[in-house]
C-alpha positions in Angstrom: -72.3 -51.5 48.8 -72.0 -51.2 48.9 -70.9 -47.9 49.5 -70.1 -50.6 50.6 -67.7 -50.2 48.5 -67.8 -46.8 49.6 -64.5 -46.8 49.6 -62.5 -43.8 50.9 -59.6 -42.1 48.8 -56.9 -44.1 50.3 -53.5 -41.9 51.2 -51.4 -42.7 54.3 -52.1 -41.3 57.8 -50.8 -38.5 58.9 -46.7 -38.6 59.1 -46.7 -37.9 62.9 -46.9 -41.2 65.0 -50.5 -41.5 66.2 -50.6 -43.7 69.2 -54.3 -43.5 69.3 -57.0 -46.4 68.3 -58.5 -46.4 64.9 -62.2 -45.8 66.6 -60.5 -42.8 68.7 -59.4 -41.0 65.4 -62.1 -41.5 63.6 -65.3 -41.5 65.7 -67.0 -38.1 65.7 -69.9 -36.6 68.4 -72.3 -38.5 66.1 -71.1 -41.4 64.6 -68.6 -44.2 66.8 -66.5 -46.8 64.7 -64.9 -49.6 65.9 -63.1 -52.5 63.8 -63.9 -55.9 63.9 -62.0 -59.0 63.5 -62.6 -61.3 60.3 -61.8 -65.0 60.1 -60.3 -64.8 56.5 -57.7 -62.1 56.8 -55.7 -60.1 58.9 -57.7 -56.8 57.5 -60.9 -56.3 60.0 -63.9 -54.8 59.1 -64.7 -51.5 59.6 -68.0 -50.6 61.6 -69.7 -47.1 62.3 -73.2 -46.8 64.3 -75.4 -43.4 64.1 -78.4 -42.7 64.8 -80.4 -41.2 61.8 -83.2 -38.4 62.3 -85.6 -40.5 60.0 -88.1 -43.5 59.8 -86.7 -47.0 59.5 -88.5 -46.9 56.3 -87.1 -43.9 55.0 -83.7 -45.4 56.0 -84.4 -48.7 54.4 -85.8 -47.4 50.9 -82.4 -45.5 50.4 -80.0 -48.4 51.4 -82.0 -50.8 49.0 -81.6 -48.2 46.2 -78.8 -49.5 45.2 -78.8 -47.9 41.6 -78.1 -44.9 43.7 -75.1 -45.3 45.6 -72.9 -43.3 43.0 -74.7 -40.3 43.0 -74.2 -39.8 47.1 -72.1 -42.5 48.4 -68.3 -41.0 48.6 -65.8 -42.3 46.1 -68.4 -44.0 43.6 -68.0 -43.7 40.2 -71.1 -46.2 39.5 -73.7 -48.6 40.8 -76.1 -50.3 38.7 -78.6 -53.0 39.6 -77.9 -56.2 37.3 -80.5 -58.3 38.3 -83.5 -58.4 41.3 -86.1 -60.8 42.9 -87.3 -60.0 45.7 -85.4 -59.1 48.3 -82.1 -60.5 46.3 -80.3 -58.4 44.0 -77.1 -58.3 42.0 -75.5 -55.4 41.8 -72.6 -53.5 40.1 -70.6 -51.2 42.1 -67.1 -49.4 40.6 -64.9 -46.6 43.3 -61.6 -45.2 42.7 -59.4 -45.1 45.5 -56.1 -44.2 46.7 -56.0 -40.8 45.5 -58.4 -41.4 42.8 -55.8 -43.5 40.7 -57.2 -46.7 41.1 -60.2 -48.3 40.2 -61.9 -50.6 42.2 -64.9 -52.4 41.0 -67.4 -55.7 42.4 -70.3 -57.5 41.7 -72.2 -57.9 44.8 -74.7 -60.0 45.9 -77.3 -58.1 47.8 -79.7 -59.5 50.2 -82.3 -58.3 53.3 -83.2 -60.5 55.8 -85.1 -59.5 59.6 -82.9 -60.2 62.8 -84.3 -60.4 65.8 -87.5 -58.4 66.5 -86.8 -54.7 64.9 -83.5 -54.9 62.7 -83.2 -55.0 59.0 -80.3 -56.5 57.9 -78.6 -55.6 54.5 -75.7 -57.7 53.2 -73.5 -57.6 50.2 -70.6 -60.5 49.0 -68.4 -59.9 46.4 -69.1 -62.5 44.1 -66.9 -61.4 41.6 -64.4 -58.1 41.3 -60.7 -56.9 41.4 -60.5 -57.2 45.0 -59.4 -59.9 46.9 -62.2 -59.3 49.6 -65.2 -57.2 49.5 -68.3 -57.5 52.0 -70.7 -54.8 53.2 -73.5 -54.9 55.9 -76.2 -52.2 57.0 -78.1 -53.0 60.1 -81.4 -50.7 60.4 -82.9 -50.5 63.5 -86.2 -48.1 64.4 -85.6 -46.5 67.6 -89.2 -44.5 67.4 -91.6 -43.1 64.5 -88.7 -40.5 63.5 -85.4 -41.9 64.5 -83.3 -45.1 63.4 -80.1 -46.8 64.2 -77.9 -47.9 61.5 -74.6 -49.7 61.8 -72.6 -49.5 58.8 -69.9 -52.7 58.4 -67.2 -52.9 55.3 -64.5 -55.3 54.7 -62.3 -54.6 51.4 -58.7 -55.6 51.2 -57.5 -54.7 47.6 -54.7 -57.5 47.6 -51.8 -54.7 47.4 -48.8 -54.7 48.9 -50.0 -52.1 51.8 -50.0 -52.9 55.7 -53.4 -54.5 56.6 -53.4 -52.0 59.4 -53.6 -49.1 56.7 -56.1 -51.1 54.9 -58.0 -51.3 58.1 -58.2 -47.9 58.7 -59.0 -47.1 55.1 -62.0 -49.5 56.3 -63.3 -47.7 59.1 -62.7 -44.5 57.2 -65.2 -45.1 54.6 -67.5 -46.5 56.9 -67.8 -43.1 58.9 -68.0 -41.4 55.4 -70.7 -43.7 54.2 -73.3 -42.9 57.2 -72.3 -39.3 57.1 -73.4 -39.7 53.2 -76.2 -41.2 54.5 -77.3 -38.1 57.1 -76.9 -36.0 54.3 -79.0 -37.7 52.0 -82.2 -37.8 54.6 -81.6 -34.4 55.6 -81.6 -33.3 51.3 -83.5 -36.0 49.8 -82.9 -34.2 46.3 
């Protein structure tokens, strides 16, 4: 996912020092990320929220098509559904990253699950791949008949030898790349 897995192409930041936040260089007008701790690694997860111009059901059927990612999900080379029941699903996901030289891939462990009164949750685990960590959450949430929130959550750490700060960023890269993926696909459903 998971577009999860939506990895970015992964290439160092700009040369110039940037004293600026990892949410203040990458949030745009419509779409704020933020990182958030994890208790396994120094690497946090990266998190973008948006609000879609759709149903929550229109939002939902796309994230839970998970055969789909490849064909709108940046950086995906494939995603295949391995096995389903019910709201469970395993699931194949490959990207290539840094520059397109590397390929990253995961079996996932997909599963839905209602929080509180109005959110859909979507959540993906590694269970195996060439990753050392790999973890994926959508949270869908109907704001009214046309309009959703979705929060987009990824934690990958590749196990290189790269700064978990880069990796970090990488993170919360992909994370604004996935939901703007995401606008596009509702706004072009084809």
């Amino acid at each position: 996912m998971c577009a999860c897995l939506c990895a970015s192409t992964w290439c160092a930041p700009t040369a110039r020092a940037d004293d600026r936040s990892i949410s203040e260089r990458l949030t745009t007008p419509t779409i704020t990320v933020t990182t958030v701790q994890h208790p396994k690694t120094s690497v946090e997860w990266g998190r973008a929220v948006a609000v879609i111009d759709a149903p929550a059901a229109d939002v939902l059927a796309i994230v839970r098509n998970y055969g789909t990612y490849a064909t709108f999900l940046p950086n995906f080379q494939a995603s295949r559904v391995l096995s389903q029941r019910g709201s469970s699903a395993l699931v194949y996901l490959e990207a290539k990253i840094i520059k397109k030289m590397v390929t990253i891939w995961a079996e996932m462990k997909m599963r839905m699950r209602q929080v509180g009164a109005n959110t859909q949750v979507v959540e993906g685990d590694m269970i195996k791949g060439n990753v050392s960590i790999m973890a994926a959450r959508w949270e869908v949430t109907p704001i009214d008949a046309g309009h959703t929130q979705v929060a987009f959550q990824l934690i990958m750490d590749p196990g290189m030898p790269m700064p978990s700060s880069m990796v970090t960023y990488f993170g919360a890269k992909a994370t604004r790349q996935t939901l703007q993926a995401l606008q596009k696909r509702i706004a072009s459903p084809h």
